[in-house]
N, C-alpha and C positions, 0 to 999 in steps of 0.2 A: 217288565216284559215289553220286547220291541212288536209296536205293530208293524201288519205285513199287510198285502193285499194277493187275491188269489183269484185265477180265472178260470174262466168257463167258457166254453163256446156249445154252441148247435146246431146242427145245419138247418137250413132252414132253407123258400125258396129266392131269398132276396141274400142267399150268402151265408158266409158262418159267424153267427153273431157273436157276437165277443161279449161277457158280461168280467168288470172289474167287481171285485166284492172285497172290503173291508169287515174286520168284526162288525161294524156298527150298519151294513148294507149294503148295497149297489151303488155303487159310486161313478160308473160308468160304462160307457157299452159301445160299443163300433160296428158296425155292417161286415165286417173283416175281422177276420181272426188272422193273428200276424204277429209276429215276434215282435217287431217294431212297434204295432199299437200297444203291445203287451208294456214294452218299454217305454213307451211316454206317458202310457198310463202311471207306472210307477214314480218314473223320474217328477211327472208333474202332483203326484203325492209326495215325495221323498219318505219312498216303503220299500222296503223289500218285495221281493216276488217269492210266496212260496206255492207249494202244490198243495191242496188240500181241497177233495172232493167234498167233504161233508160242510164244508163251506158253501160252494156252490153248486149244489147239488140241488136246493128248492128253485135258485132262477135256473136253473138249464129245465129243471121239467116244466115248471110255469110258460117258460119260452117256449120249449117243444109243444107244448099243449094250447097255446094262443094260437100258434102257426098249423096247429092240425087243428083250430077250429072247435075246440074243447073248454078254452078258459077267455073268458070276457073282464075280469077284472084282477089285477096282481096285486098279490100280497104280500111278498119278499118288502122287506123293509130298506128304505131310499136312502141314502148319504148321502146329503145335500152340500157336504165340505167345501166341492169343487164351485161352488156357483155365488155368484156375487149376493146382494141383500135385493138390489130390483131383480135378480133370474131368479133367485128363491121366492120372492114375492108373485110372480108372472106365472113363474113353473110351478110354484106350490099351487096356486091360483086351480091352473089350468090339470092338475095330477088330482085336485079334489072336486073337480065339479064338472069335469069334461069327461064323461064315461062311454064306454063299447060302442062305436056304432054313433055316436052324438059327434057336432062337430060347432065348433064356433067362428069366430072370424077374427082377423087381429082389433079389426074397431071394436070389436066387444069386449076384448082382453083392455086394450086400451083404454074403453071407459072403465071399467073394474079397477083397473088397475093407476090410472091415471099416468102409466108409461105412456107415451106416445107412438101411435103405430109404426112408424119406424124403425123405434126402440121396440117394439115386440117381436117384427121379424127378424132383429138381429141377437134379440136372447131366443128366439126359435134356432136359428141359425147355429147357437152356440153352444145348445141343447146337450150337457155331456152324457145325457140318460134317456135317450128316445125309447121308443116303444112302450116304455114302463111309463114314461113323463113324454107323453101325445103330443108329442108338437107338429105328429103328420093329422090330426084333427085340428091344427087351424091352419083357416080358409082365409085368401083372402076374397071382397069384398064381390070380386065380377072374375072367382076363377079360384082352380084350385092353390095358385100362389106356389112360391118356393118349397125347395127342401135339399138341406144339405148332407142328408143320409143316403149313404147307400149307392143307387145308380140316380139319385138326383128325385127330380118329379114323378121319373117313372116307380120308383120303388113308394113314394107319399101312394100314387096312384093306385098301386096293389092293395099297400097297407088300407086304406080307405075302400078297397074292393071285397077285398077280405074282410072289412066290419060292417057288411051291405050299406056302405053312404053308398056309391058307387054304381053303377050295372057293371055283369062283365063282360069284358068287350069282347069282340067278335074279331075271329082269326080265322 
């Protein structure tokens, strides 16, 4: 039997999140839901695209239920295929010991992990699985640091507002 990959999305307030699912889990996810993400999601699998809600039918509620403020930790199970041995190492790191509301900083990833914090912003950076695998809970050192999700820093900024690190800001 040929594996496929199958998607999901949610609206959410940072966009319609896009989750890629394999039989084997979340493989990946984008701030955008978009035919095009849809397709380089697969093309950089080499999987088919099929439909199938009962696929992804636990991360779209899981999603919908973090972004209404209802679920602090995800359980849908991760595909780690797309990530190298240091972003598995970094990101697995950081998916088991970085929870709701906690946040670390890349020199901490870095001692942990003995990447170098350079190296850790730029497997943040390349992060094919945010939200689910936190890479808007690390900080850098004198500041909230980058983020390549979404609308940039301003979306880290919510995400981290919405797990109260954050105050919310005044409009």
């Amino acid at each position: 039997m040929t594996e496929t990959v199958a998607f999901g999305s949610v609206p959410t307030e940072l966009g319609d999140v896009l989750a890629a699912v394999t039989p084997a889990g979340v493989v990946g996810m984008n701030f955008r839901d978009s035919t095009r993400a849809r397709e380089r999601f697969a093309a950089r699998l080499g999987l088919p695209i099929v439909e199938d809600d009962a696929r992804v039918s636990r991360v779209r509620a899981e999603l919908a239920a973090y972004f209404a403020g209802e679920l602090r930790e995800f359980t849908v199970a991760v595909d780690w295929r797309l990530m190298s041995g240091s972003q598995r190492r970094v990101l697995g790191l950081l998916y088991e010991s970085v929870p709701f509301g906690k946040v670390v900083t890349y020199g901490d990833l870095a001692d942990e992990t003995g990447v170098p914090a350079r190296g850790i912003g730029s497997i943040m950076g390349s992060n094919p699985i945010p939200i689910i695998v936190p890479c808007h809970r690390v900080l850098a050192g004198d500041g909230l640091g980058g983020f390549s999700g979404g609308d940039g820093v301003e979306s880290k900024r919510w995400l981290l507002t919405h797990e109260g690190r954050l105050p919310l800001a005044l409009f």
